[in-house]
mmCIF file of the C-alpha atoms, coordinates in Angstrom:
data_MODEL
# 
_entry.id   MODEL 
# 
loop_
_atom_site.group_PDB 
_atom_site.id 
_atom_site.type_symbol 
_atom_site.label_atom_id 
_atom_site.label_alt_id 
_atom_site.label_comp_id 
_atom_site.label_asym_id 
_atom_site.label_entity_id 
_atom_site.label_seq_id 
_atom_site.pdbx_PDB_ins_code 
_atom_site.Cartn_x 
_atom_site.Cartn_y 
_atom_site.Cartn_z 
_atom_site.occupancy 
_atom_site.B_iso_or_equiv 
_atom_site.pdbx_formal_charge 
_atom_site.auth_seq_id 
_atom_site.auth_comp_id 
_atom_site.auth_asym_id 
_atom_site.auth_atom_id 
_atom_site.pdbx_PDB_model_num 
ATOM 1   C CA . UNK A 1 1   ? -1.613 5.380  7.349   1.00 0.00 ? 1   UNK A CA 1 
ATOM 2   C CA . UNK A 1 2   ? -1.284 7.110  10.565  1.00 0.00 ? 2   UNK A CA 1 
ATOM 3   C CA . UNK A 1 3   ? 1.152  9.860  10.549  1.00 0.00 ? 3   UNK A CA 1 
ATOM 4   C CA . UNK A 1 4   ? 3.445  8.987  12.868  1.00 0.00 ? 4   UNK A CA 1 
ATOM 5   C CA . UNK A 1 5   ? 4.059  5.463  11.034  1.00 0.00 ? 5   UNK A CA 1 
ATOM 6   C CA . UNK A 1 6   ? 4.584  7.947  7.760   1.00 0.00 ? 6   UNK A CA 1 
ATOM 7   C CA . UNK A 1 7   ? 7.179  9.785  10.027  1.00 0.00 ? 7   UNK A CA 1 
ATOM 8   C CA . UNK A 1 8   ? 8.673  6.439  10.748  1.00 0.00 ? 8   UNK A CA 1 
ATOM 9   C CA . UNK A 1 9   ? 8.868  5.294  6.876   1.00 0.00 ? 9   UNK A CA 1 
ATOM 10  C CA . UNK A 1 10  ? 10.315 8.256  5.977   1.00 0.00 ? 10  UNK A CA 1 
ATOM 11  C CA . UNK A 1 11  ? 12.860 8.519  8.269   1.00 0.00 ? 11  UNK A CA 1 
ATOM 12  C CA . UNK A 1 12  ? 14.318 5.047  7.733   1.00 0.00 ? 12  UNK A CA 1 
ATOM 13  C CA . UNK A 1 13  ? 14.318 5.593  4.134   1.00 0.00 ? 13  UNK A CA 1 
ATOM 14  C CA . UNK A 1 14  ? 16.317 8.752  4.268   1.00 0.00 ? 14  UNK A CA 1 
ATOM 15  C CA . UNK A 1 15  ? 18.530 7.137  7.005   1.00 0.00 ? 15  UNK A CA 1 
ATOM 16  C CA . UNK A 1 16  ? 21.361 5.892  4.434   1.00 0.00 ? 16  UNK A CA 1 
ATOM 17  C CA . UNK A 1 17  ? 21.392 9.197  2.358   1.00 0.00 ? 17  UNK A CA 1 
ATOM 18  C CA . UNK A 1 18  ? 21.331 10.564 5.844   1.00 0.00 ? 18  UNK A CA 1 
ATOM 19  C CA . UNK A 1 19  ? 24.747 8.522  7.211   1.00 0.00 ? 19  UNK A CA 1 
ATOM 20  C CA . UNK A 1 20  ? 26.376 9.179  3.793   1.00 0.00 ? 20  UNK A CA 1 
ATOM 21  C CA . UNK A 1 21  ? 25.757 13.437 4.131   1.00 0.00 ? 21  UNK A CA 1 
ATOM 22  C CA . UNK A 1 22  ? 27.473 13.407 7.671   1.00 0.00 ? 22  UNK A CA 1 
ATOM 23  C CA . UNK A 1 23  ? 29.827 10.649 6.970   1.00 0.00 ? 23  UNK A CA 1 
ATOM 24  C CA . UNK A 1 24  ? 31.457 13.025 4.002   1.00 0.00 ? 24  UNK A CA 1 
ATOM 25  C CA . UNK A 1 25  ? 30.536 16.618 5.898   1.00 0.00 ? 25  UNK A CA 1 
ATOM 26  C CA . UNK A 1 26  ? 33.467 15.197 8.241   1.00 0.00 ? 26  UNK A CA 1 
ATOM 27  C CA . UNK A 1 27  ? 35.663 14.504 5.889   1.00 0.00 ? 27  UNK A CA 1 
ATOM 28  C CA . UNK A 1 28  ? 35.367 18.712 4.017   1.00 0.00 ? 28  UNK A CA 1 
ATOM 29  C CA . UNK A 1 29  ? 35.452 19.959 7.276   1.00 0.00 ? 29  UNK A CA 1 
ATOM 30  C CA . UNK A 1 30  ? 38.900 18.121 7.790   1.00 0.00 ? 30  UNK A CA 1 
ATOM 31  C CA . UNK A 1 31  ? 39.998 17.981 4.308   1.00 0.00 ? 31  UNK A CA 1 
ATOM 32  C CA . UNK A 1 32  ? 42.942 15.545 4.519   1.00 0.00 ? 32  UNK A CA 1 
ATOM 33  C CA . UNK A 1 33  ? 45.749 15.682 1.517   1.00 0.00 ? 33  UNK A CA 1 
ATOM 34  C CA . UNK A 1 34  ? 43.003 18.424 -0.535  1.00 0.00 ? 34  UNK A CA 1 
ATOM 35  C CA . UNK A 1 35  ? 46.290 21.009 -1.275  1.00 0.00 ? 35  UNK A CA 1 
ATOM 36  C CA . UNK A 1 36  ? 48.225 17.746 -2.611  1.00 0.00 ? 36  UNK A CA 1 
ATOM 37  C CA . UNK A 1 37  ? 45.004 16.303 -4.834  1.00 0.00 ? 37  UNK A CA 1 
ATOM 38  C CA . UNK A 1 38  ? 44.115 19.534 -6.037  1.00 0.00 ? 38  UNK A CA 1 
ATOM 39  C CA . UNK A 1 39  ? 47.405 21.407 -7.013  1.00 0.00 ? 39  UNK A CA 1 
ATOM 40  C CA . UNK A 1 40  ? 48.054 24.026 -9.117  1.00 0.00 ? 40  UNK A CA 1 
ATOM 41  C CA . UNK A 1 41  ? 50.999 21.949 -11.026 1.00 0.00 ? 41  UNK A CA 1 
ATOM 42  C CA . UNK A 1 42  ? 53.404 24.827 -12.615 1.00 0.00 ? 42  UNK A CA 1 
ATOM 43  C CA . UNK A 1 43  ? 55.966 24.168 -15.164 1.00 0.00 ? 43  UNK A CA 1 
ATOM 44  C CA . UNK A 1 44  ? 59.114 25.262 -13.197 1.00 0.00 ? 44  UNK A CA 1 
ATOM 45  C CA . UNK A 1 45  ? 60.110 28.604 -14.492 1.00 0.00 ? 45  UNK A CA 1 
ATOM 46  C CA . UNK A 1 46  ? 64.366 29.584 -14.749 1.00 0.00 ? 46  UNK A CA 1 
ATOM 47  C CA . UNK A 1 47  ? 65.952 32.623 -14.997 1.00 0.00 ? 47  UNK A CA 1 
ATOM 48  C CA . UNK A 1 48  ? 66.046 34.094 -18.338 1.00 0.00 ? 48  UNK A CA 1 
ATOM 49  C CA . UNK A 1 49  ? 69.229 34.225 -20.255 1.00 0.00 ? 49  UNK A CA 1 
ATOM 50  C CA . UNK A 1 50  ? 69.051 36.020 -22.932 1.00 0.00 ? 50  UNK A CA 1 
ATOM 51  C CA . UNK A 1 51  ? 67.242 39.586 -24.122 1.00 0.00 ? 51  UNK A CA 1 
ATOM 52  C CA . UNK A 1 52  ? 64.739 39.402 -26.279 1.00 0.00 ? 52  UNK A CA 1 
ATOM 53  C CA . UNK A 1 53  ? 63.707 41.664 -28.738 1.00 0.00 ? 53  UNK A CA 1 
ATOM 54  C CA . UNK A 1 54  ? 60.598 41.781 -30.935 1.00 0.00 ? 54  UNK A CA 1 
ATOM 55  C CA . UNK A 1 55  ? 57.918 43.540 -32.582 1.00 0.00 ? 55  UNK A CA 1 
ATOM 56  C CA . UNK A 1 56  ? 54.754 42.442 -31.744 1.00 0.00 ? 56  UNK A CA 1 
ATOM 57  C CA . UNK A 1 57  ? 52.123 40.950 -33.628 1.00 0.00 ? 57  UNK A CA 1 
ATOM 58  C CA . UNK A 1 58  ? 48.740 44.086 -33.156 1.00 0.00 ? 58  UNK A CA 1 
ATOM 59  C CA . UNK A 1 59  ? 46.588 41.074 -33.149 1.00 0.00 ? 59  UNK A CA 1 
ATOM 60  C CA . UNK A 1 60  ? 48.197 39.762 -30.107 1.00 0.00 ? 60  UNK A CA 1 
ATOM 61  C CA . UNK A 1 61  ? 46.706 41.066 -26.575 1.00 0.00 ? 61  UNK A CA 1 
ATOM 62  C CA . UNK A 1 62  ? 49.195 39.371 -24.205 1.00 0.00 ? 62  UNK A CA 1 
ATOM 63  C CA . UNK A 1 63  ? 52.469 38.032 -24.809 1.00 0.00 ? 63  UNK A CA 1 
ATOM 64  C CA . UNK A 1 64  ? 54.689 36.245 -21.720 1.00 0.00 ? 64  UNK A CA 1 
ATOM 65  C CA . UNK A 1 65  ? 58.471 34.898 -22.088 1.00 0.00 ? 65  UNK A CA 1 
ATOM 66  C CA . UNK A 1 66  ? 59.754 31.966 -19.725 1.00 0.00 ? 66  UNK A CA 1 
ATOM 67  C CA . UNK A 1 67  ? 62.512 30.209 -19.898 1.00 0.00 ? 67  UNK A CA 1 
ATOM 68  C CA . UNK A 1 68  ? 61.927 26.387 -18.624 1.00 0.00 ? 68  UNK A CA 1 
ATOM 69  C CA . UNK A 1 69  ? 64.497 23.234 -19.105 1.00 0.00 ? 69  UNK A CA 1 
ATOM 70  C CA . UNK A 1 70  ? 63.371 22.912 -23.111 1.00 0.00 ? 70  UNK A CA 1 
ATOM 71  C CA . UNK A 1 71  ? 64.697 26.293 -23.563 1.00 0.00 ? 71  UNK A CA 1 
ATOM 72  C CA . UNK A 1 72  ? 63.011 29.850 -24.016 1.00 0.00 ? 72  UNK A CA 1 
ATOM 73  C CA . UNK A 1 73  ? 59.784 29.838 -24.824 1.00 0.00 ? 73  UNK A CA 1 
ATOM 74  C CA . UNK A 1 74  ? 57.139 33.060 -26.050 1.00 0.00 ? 74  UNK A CA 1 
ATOM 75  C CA . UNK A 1 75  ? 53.402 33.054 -25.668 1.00 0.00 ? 75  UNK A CA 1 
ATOM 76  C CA . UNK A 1 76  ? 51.591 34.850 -27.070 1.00 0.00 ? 76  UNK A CA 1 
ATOM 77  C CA . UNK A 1 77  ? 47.400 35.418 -26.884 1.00 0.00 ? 77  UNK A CA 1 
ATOM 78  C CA . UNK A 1 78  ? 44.878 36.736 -29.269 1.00 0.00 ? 78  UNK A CA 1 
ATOM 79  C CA . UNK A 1 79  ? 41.079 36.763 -30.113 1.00 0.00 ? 79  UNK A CA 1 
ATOM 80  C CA . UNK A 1 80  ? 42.049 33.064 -30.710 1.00 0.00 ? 80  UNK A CA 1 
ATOM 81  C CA . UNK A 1 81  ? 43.298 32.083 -27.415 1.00 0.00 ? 81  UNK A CA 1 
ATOM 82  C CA . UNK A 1 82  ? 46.964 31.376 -26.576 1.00 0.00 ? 82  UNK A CA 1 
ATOM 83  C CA . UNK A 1 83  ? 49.650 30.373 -29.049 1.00 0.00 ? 83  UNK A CA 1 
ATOM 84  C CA . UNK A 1 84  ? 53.516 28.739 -28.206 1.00 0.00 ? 84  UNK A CA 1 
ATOM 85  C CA . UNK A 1 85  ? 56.152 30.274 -30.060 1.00 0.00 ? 85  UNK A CA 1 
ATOM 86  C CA . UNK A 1 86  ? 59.985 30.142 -31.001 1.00 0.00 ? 86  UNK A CA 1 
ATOM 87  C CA . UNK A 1 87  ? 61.418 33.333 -28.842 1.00 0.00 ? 87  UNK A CA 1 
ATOM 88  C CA . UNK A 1 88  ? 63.502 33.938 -31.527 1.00 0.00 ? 88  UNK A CA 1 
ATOM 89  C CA . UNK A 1 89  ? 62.013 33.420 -35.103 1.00 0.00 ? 89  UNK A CA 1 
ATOM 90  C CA . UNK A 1 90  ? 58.203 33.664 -33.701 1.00 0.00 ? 90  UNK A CA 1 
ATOM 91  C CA . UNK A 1 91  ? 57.198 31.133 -35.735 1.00 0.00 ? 91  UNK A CA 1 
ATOM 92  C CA . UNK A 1 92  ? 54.711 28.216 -33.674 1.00 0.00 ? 92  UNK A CA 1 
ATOM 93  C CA . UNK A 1 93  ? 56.692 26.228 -31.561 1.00 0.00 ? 93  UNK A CA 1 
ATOM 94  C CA . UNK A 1 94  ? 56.351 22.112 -32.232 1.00 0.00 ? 94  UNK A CA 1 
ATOM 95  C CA . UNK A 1 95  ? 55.090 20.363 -30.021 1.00 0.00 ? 95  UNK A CA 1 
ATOM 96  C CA . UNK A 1 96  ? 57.532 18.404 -27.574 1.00 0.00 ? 96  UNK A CA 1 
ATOM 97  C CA . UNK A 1 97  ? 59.468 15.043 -28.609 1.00 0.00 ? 97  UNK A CA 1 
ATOM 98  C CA . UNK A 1 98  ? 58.771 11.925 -26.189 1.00 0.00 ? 98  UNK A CA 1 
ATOM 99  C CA . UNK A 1 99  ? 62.319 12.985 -24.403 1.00 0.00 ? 99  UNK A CA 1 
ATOM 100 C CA . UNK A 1 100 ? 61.223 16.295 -24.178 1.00 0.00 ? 100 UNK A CA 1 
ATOM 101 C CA . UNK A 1 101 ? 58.076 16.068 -22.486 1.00 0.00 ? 101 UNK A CA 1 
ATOM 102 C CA . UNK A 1 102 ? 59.385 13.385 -20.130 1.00 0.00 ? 102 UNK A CA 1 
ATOM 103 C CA . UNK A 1 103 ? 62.241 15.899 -19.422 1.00 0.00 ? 103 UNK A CA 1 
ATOM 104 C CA . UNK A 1 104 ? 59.513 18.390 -19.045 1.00 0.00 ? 104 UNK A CA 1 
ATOM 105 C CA . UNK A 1 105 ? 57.167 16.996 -16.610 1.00 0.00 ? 105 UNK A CA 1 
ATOM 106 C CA . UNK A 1 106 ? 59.890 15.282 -14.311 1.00 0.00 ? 106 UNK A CA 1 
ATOM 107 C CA . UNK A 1 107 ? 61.249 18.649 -13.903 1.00 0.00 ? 107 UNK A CA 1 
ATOM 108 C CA . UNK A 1 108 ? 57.723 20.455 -12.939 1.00 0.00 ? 108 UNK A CA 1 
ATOM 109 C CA . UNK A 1 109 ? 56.947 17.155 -10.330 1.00 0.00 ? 109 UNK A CA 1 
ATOM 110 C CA . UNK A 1 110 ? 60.408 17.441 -8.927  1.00 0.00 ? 110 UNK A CA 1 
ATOM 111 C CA . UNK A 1 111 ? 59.311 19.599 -5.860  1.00 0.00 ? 111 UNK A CA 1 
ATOM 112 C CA . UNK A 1 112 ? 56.829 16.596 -4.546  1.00 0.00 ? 112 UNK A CA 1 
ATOM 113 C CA . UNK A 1 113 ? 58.586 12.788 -5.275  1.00 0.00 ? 113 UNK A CA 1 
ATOM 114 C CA . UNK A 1 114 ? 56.740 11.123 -2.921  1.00 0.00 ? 114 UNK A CA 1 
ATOM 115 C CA . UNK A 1 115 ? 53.256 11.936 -4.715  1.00 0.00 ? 115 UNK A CA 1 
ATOM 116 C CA . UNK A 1 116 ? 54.088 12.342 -8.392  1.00 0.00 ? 116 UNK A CA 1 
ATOM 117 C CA . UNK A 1 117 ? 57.233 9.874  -8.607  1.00 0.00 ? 117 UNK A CA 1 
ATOM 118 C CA . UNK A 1 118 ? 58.227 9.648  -12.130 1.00 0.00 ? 118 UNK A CA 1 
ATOM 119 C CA . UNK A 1 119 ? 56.892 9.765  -15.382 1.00 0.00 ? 119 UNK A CA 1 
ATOM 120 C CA . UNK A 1 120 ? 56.211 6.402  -16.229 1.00 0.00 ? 120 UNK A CA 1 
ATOM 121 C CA . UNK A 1 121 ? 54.091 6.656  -19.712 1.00 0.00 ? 121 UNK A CA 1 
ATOM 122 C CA . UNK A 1 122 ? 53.004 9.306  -22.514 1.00 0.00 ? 122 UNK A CA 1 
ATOM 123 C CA . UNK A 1 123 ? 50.709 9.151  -24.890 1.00 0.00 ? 123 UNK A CA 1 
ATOM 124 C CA . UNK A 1 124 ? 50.294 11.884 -26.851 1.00 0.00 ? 124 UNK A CA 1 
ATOM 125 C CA . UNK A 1 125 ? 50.294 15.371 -24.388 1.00 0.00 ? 125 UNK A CA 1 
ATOM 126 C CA . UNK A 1 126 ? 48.958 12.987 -21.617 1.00 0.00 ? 126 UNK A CA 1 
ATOM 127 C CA . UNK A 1 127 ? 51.548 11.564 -19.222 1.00 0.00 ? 127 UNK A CA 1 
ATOM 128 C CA . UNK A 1 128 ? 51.203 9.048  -16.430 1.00 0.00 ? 128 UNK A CA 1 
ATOM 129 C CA . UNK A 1 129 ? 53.317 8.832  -13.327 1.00 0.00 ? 129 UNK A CA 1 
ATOM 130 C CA . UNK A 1 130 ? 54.552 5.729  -11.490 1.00 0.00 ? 130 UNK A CA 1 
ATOM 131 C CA . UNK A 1 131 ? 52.725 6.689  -8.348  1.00 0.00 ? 131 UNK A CA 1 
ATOM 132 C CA . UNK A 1 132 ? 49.334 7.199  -10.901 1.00 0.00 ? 132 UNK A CA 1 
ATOM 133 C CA . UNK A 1 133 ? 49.050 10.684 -11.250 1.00 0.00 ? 133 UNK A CA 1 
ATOM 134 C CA . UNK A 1 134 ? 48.063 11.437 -14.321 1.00 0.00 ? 134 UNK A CA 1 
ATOM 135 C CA . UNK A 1 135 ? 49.195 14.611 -15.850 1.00 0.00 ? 135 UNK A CA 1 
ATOM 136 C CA . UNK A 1 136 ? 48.095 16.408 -18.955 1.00 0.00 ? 136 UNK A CA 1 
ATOM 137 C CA . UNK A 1 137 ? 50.259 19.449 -20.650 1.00 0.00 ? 137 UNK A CA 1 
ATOM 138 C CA . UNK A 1 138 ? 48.916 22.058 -22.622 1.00 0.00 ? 138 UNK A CA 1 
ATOM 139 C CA . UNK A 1 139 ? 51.421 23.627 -25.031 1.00 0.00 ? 139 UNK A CA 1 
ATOM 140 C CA . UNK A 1 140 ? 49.592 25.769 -26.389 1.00 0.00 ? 140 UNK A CA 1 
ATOM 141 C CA . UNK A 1 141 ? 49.329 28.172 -22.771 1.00 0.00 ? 141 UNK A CA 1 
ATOM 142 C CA . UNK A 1 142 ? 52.434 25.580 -21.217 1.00 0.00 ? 142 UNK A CA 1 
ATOM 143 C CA . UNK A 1 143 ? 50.281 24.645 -18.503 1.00 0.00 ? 143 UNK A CA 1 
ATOM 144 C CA . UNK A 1 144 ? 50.071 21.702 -16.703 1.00 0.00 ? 144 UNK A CA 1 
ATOM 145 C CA . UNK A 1 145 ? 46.648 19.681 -15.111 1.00 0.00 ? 145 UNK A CA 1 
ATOM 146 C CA . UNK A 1 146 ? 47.322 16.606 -12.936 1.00 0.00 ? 146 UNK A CA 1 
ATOM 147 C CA . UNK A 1 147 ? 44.851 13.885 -11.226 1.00 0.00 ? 147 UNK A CA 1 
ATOM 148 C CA . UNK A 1 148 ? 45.951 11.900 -9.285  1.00 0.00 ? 148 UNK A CA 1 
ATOM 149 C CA . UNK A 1 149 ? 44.514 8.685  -6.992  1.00 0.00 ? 149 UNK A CA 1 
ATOM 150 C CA . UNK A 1 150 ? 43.816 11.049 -3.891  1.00 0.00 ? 150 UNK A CA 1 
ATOM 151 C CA . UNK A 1 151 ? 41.678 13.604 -6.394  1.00 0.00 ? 151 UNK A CA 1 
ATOM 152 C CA . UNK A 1 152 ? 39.870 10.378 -8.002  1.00 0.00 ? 152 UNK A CA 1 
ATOM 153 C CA . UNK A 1 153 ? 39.250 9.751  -4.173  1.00 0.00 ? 153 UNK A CA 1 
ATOM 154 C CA . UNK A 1 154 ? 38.189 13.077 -3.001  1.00 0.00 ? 154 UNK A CA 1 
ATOM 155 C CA . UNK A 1 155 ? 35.996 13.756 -5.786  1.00 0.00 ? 155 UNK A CA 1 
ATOM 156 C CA . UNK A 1 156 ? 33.907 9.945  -5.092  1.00 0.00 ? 156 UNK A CA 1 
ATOM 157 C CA . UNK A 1 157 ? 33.124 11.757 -1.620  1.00 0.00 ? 157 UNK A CA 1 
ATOM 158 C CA . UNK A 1 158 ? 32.181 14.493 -3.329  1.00 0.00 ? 158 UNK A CA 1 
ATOM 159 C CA . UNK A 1 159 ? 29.436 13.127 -5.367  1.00 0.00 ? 159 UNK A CA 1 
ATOM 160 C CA . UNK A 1 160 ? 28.175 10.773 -2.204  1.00 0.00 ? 160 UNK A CA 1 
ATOM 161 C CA . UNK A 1 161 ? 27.806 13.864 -0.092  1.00 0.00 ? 161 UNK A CA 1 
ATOM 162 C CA . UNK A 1 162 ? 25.745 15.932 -3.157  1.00 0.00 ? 162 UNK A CA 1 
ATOM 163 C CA . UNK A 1 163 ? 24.010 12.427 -3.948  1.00 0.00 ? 163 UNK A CA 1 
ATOM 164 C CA . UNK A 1 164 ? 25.611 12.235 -7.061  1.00 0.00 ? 164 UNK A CA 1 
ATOM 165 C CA . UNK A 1 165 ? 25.307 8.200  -6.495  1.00 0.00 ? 165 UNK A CA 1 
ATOM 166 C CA . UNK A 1 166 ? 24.359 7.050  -9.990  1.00 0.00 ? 166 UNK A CA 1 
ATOM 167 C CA . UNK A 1 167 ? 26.442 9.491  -12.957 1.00 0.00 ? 167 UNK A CA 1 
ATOM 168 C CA . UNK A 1 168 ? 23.072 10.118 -14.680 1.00 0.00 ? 168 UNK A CA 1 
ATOM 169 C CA . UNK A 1 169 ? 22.836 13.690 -13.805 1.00 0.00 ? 169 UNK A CA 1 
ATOM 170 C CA . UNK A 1 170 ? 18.777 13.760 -14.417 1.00 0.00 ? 170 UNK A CA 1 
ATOM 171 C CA . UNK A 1 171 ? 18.345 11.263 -12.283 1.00 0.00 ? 171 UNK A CA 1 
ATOM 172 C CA . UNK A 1 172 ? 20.534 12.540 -9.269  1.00 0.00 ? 172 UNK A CA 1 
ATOM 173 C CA . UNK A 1 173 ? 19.297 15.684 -9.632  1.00 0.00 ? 173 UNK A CA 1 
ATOM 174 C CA . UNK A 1 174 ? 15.953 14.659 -8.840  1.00 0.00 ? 174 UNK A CA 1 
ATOM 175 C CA . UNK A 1 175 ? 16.701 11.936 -6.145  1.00 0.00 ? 175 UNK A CA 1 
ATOM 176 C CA . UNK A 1 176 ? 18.644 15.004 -4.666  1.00 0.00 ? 176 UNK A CA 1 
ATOM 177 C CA . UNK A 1 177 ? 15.216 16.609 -4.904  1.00 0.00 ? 177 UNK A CA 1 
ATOM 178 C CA . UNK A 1 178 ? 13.281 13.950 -3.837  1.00 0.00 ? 178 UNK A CA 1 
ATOM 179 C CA . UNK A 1 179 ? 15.158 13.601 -0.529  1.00 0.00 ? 179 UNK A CA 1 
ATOM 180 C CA . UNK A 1 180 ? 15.630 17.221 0.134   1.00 0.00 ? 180 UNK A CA 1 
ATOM 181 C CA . UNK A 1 181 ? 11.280 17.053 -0.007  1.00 0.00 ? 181 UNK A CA 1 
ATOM 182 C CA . UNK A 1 182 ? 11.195 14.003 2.699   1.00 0.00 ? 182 UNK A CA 1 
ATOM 183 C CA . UNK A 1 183 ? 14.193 15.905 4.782   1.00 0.00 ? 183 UNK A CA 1 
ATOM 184 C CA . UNK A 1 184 ? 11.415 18.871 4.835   1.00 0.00 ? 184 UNK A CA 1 
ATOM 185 C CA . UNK A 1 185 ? 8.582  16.612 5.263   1.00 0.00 ? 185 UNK A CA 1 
ATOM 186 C CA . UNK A 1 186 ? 10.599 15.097 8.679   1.00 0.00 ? 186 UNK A CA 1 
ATOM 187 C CA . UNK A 1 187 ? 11.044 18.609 9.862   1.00 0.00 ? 187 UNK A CA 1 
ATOM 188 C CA . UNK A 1 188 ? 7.502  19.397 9.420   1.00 0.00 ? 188 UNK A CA 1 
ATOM 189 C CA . UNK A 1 189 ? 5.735  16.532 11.063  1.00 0.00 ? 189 UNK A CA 1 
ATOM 190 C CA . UNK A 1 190 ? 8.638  16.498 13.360  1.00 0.00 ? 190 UNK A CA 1 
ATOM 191 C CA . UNK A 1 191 ? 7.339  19.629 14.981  1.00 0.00 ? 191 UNK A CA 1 
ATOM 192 C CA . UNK A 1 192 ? 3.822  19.101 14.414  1.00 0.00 ? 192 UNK A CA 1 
ATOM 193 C CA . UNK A 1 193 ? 3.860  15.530 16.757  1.00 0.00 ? 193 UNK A CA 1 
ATOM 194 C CA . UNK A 1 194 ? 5.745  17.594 19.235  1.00 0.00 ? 194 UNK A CA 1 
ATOM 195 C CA . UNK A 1 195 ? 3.303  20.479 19.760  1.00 0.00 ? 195 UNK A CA 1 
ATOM 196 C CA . UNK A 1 196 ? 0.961  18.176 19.300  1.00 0.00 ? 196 UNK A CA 1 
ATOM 197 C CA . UNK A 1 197 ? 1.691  16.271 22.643  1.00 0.00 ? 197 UNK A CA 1 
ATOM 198 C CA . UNK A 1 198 ? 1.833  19.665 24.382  1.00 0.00 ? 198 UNK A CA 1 
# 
């Protein structure tokens, strides 16, 4: 086969991947409603009201007080990881009724209503707005991850533009590979029909 007919072949079969790269290389260089799909959700922090006084574990390498709407609330870290305590006995802190993780999370999503709405399910530590976001609390460190239809969203353009097309990583990996080689190949005999006709 003649190698401009090679040229040819190769260029129409890397013409989708090719549409798909620049289609989504738009989209990060605008990055519409990124802050909102990828927030830091924080558990809303109040003033503290009362003094605390302890002494601390030596096994313990960090140790944090807050004071949210379930009360005060100690954490503590060691060689372990983190650990949720009572303030005020130090014993570990239960994890949160149905009430009191709905009364948690609402309070946390408060800032933003139009995106996270209200909590609308539970199951477990996992909670589930009425606009979809799903939200997952870790008591343990009282942090909060959320997901929401706009992340599901972003991160589908993500894997088109990185040719992440089929979720077997092997495979994309290689087709990623395999089209980076013909994008070289294009380059190459690109140039060489151009001198060429000089």
């Amino acid at each position: 086969m003649r190698p401009r007919k090679i040229h040819r072949l190769v260029g129409i079969t890397l013409l989708l991947p090719f549409i798909a790269w620049s289609t989504t290389a738009i989209f990060f260089l605008v990055r519409p409603a990124y802050n909102e799909a990828y927030e830091q959700l924080q558990v809303r922090q109040l003033p503290m009201q009362n003094i605390i006084q302890f002494v601390p574990d030596p096994a313990w390498q960090e140790a944090r007080f807050s004071r949210t709407v379930l009360g005060e609330h100690l954490l503590v870290r060691d060689a372990q990881g983190w650990q949720h305590l009572d303030a005020f006995a130090l014993n570990p802190r239960p994890s949160p009724t149905g009430d009191e993780l709905r009364l948690l999370v609402n309070d946390a999503i408060s800032h933003n209503p139009a995106r996270y709405g209200q909590v609308e399910s539970m199951s477990g530590m996992d909670v589930v707005t009425d606009t979809g976001v799903e939200i997952t609390v870790n008591w343990d460190s009282l942090t909060l991850s959320q997901r929401g239809p706009d992340t599901r969203w972003i991160d589908l353009v993500y894997n088109i533009h990185y040719l992440r097309w089929t979720g077997f990583e092997v495979f994309d990996r290689i087709f990623g590979l395999f089209g980076l080689f013909l994008l070289m190949y294009m380059t190459y005999s690109g140039a060489r029909m151009a001198l060429g006709r000089r």
